[in-house]
N, C-alpha and C positions, 0 to 999 in steps of 0.2 A: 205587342210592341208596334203593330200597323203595317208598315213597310220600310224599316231602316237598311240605309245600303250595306251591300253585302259587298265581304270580298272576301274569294278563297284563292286561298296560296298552295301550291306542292309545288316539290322541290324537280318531282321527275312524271314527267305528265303526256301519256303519248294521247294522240286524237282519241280513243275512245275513253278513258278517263278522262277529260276537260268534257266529253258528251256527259258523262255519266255523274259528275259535279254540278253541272249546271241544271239534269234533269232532277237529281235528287233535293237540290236545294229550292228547284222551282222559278230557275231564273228562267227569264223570256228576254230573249234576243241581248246577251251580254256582252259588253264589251271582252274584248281576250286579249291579254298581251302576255306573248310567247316572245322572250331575249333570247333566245336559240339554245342549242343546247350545246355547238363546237367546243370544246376545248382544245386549241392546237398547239400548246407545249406538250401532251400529253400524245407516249406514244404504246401503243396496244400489238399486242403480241400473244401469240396460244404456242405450248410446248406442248407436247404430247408426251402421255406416263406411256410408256413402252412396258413398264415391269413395275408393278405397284409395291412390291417390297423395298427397290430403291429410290422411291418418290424421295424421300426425305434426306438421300443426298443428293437427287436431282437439284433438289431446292438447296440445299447448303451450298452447292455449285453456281446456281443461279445468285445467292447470295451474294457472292463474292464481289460481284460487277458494280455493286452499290455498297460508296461510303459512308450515305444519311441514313435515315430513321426508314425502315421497310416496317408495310404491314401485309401480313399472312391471313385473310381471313378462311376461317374454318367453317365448316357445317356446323358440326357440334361441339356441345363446351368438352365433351373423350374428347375428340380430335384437337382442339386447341391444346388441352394439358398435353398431350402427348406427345405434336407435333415441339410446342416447345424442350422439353423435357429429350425429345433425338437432336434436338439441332446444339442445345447444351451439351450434348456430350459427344458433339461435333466440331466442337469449339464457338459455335456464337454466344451472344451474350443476347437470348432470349427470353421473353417473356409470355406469360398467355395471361387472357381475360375474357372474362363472360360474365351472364347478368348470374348467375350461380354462386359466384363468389359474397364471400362477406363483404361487407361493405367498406369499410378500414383497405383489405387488403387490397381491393381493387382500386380503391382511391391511390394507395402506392402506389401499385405497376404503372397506373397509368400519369402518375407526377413522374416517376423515372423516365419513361418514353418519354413523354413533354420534354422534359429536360435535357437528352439527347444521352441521358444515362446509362438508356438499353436500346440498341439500337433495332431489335428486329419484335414487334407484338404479334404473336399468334390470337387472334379472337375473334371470335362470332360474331353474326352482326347487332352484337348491344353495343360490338366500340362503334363510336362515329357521331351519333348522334349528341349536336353541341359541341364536341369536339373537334377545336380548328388550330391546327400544327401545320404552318406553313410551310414546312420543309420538307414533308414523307417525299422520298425518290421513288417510292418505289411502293406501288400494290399487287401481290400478288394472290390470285387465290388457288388456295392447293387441292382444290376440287369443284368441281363446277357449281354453281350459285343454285335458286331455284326458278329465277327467270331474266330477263335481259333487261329490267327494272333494279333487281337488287343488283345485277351487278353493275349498271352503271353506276348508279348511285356510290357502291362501296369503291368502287375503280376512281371517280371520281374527286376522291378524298385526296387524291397525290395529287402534286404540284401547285398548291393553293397558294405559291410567292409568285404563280406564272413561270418558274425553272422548268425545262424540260426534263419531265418525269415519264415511267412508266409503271403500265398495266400489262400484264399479267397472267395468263389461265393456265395453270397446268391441268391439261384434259384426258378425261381417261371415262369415255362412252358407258361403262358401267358403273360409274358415281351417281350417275341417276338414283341408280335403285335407292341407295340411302335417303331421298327427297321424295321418293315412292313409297319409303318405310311411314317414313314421317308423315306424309300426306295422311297414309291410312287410318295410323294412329291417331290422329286431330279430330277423325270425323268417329260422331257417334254411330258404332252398332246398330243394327235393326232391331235388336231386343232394346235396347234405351231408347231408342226414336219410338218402341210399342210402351214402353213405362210412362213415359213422359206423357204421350196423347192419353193414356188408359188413365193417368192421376187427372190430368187439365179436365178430361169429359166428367167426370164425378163430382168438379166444386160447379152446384148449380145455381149458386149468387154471385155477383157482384161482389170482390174480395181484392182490396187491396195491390199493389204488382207485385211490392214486396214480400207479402204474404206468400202470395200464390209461388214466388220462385223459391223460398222457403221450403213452402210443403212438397214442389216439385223435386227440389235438391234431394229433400230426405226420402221421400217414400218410393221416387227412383232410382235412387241410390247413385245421382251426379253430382260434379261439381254446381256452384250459385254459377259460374261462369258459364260453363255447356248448359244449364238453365236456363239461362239468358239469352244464347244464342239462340236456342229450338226455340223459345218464344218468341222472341224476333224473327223469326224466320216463319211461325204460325200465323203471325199477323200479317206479315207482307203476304201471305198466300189468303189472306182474308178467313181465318180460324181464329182469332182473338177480339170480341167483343169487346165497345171501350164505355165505360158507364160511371158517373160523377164518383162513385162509391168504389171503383176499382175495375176490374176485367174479370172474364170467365170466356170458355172455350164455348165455341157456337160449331155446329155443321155436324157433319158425321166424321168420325174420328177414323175411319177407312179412308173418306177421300184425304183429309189431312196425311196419313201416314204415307199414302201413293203418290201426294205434292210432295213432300218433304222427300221422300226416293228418287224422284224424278228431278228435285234441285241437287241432290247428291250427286248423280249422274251427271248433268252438267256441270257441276264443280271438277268431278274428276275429270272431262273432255277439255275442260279449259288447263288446269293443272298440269296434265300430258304434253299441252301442246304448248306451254310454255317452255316445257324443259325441252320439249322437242326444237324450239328458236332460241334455248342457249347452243343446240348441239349444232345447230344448224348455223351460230357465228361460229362457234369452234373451230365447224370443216368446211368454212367457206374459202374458194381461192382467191377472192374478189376482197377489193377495198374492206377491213374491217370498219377504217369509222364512218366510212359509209352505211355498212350498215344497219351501225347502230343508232346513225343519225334517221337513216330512214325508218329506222324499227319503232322511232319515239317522235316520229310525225315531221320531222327536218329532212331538210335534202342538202345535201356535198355539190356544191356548182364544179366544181371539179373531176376529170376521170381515178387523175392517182393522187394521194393524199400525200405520200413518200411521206407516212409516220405512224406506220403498222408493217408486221412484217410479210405483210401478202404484196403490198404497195414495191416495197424496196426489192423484192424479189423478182418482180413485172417487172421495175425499171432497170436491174441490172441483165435481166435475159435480153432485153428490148434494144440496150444501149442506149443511142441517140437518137438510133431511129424513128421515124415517126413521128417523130415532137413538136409540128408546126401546129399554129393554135385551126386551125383549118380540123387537123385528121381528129383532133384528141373532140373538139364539138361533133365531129360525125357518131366517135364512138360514144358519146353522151350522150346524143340523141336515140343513137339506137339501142341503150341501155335503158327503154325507158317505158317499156313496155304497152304500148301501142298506147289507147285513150287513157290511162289510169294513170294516178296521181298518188305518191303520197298524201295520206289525209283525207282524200277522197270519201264521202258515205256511199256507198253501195248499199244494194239488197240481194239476195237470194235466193231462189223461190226455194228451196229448202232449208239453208240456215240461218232466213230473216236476213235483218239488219247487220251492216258489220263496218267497217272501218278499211281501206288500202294503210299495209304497214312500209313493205317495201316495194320495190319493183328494183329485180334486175336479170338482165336480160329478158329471157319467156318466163321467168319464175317471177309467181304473184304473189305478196305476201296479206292478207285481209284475219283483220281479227273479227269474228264473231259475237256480237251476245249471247250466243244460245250453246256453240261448241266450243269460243276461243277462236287459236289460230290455225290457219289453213292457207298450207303452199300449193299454188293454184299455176296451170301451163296456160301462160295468157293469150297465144293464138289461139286453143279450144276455147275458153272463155269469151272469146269476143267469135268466134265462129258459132259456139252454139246460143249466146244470147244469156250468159248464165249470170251476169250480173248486169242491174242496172243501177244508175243513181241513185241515191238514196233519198 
């Protein structure tokens, strides 16, 4: 096709994804246009589960406060049936949905919600996508997300007429682990990762891809899908020869399985530390949309947002005091942590290349290619010389 112009779109894109778009598509020097990410009818809020057997009338309590259409999203599609299924026999008029369902039924649940039929949808995140109901009050999630992307994203869903709506967390530090279950199970085993190189090194022609992921399904005994991926993944590590006639596996099939370990490893470091900068909005006492404006490459011109409930709680201990536009640029300046920027590219001399997420106060936030994310004390950092520009 030569060079027809390109444009790619995502909906939620912090500085190291718009890096990692534009390297994999191969753009040189591209125009970016970033519309910000504020939402300011939209106000954020974290509860804390004190006691996990009563979540589910924490939340039929929390219900109360909103007379439009609420959505609950869930981890899992158990957890959606179920939490719908307490809150029904709590008195709401709930519903749940997930991509699990047939396909009939979920198209109901989700014409009833539209309609304003059922007011509260428990569901994972298959609702949403395409889905635009200008009226949700109200998102909450009834346990923590898997990174500060899904959840703006699904946060984001409320208030789409511009009404002031809110968001949501009820938080409970060991919800993790379910996103840690999950994680594990996704990735293949070190015996499939040995099956898979043991079949690829044995076809010694040039064979088809569809062939090849065929005989890799069967006689490794995987999904065509987790086929696909370990292949795609042999290639990028340069173990998949490409030939008019088809592919076949080139190198030694030891160092392939030692690359493939070694990107496991970095997937789990990155994984971690995502969930580690949900936990880290959860228990922050500072501006929330601050910092999920800084988390996704934007910055708050302001110190208090007064529309989270870390904001409203500063300004009612505060009172009036304070409030000339003089004090509140002092403390914005010195939230700002010395030379670094959101957005900023840095480098590492140990973990490479990386990204500034947030800054506030000494706390540094920089995403990684190699480990993810990393909260860094930013007088060391500039004392010892441990990051430079990137």
């Amino acid at each position: 096709m030569g060079r027809p112009p390109i444009l790619a779109l995502t909906a939620t894109a912090p500085e190291a994804v718009r890096v990692d778009v534009a390297r994999e598509l191969g753009l040189e020097d591209p125009v970016l246009v970033a519309r910000g990410f504020d939402r300011p009818n939209l106000h954020f809020a974290v509860v804390r589960v004190t006691d996990p057997d009563r979540r589910e009338r924490q939340l039929a309590k929390l219900l109360t406060e909103f007379d439009d259409s609420v959505v609950v999203y869930c981890t899992t599609r158990r957890e959606a049936q179920d939490t719908a299924l307490a809150l029904l026999e709590l008195g709401e008029s709930a519903g749940h949905y997930h991509g699990g369902m047939e396909r009939a039924l979920r198209e109901e649940v989700q014409t009833a919600f539209l309609s304003g039929e059922l007011k509260v949808l428990c569901a994972t995140s298959a609702f949403g996508m395409g889905i635009d109901k200008p009226n949700i009050r109200a998102v909450i999630h009834r346990t923590m997300p898997d990174s500060v992307e899904s959840y703006w994203q699904e946060a984001g869903r409320a208030g789409r007429d511009g009404l002031p709506s809110d968001c949501v967390l009820l938080y409970r530090a060991e919800d993790r682990s379910v996103h840690e279950h999950l994680h594990r199970r996704s990735r293949p085993s070190e015996t499939t990762v040995a099956k898979v190189v043991h079949v690829l090194s044995r076809i010694d022609t040039a064979t088809p891809e569809s062939d090849v992921v065929a005989q890799v399904a069967e006689l490794a005994s995987v999904a065509r899908s987790g086929a696909v991926s370990l292949l795609d993944e042999l290639d990028r590590f340069g173990h998949i020869a490409h030939f008019a006639k088809g592919i076949r596996f080139r190198g030694d099939p030891a160092a392939a399985m030692e690359a493939l370990a070694a990107h496991q490893a970095t997937q789990v470091e990155v994984e971690t530390s995502r969930l580690d900068m949900v936990a880290a909005y959860a228990e922050t006492t500072t501006c929330r949309r601050r910092f999920l404006l800084n988390y996704l490459g934007d910055d708050y011109p302001g110190e208090l947002c007064l529309r989270c409930d870390n904001c409203l709680r500063i300004a009612e201990r505060r009172g009036t005091e304070d409030w000339d536009e003089d004090s509140q640029q002092e403390r914005i300046d010195a939230d700002r942590g010395g030379p670094f920027a959101p957005g900023q590219s840095v480098r590492h001399p140990e973990w490479g290349e990386g990204s500034v997420q947030r800054v506030e106060g000494e706390v540094l936030v920089v995403r990684f290619d190699s480990v993810g994310y990393r909260s860094m004390h930013a007088p060391t950092v500039i004392e010892r010389g441990l990051l430079t520009p990137g």
